[in-house]
C-alpha positions in Angstrom: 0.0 0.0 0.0 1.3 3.5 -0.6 1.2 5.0 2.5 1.6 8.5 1.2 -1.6 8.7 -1.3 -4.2 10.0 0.5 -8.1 9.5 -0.8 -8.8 11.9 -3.5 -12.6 11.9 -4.0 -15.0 13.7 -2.1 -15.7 14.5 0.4 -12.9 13.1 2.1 -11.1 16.0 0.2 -13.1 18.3 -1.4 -11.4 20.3 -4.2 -8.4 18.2 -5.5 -5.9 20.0 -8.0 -4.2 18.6 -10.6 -1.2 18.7 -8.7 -3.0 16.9 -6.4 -3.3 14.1 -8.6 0.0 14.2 -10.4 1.5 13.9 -6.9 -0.3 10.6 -6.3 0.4 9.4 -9.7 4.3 9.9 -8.9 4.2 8.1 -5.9 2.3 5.1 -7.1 4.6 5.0 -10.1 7.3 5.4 -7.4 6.0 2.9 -5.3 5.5 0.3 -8.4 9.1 0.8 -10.0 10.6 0.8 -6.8 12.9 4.4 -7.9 12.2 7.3 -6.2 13.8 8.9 -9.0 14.8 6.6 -12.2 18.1 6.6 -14.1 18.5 8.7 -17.7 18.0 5.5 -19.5 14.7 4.9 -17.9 13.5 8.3 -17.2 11.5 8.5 -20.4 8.9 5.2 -19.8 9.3 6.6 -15.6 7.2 9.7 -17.0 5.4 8.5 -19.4 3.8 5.8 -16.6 3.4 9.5 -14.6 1.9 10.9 -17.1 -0.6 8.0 -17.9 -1.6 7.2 -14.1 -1.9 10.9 -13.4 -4.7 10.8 -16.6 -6.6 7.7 -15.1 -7.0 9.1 -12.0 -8.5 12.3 -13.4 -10.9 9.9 -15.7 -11.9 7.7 -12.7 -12.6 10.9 -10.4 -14.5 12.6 -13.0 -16.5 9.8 -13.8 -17.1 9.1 -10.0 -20.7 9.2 -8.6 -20.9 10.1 -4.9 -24.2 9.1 -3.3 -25.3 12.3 -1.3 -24.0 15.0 -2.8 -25.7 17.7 -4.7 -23.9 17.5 -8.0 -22.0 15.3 -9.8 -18.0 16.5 -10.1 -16.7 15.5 -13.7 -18.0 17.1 -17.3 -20.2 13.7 -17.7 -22.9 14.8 -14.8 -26.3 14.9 -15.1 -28.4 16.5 -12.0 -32.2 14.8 -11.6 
């Protein structure tokens, strides 16, 4: 488990930047490839994995549906 991702969906936080979110994508890329920071020859695929997580997590918490809230977060909401 990484220790240092915290929960990103509301409301247990309730505005998450995109820093927010590249941060946890680092560390779970981190945390996968076991380098905290990757050699020259593999600092290419090292950012790319960043860059990939980091756009899955913003596609899994815009698609999220939080029972109880008043609206919906990502572009794909629909409010009854």
């Amino acid at each position: 488990m990484c220790r240092s991702i915290r929960t990103l969906r509301p409301p247990a936080t309730p505005e998450v930047t995109d820093e927010d979110i590249r941060a946890a994508a680092l560390q779970y890329v981190r945390k996968v490839s076991g380098f905290r920071a990757p050699a020259a020859h593999n600092r290419e695929v090292f950012d790319q994995a960043v860059d990939a997580v980091t756009a899955a997590t913003r596609e899994l918490l815009d698609g999220l549906q939080i029972r109880g809230s008043a609206a919906h977060r990502g572009p794909h909401s629909h409010t009854p």
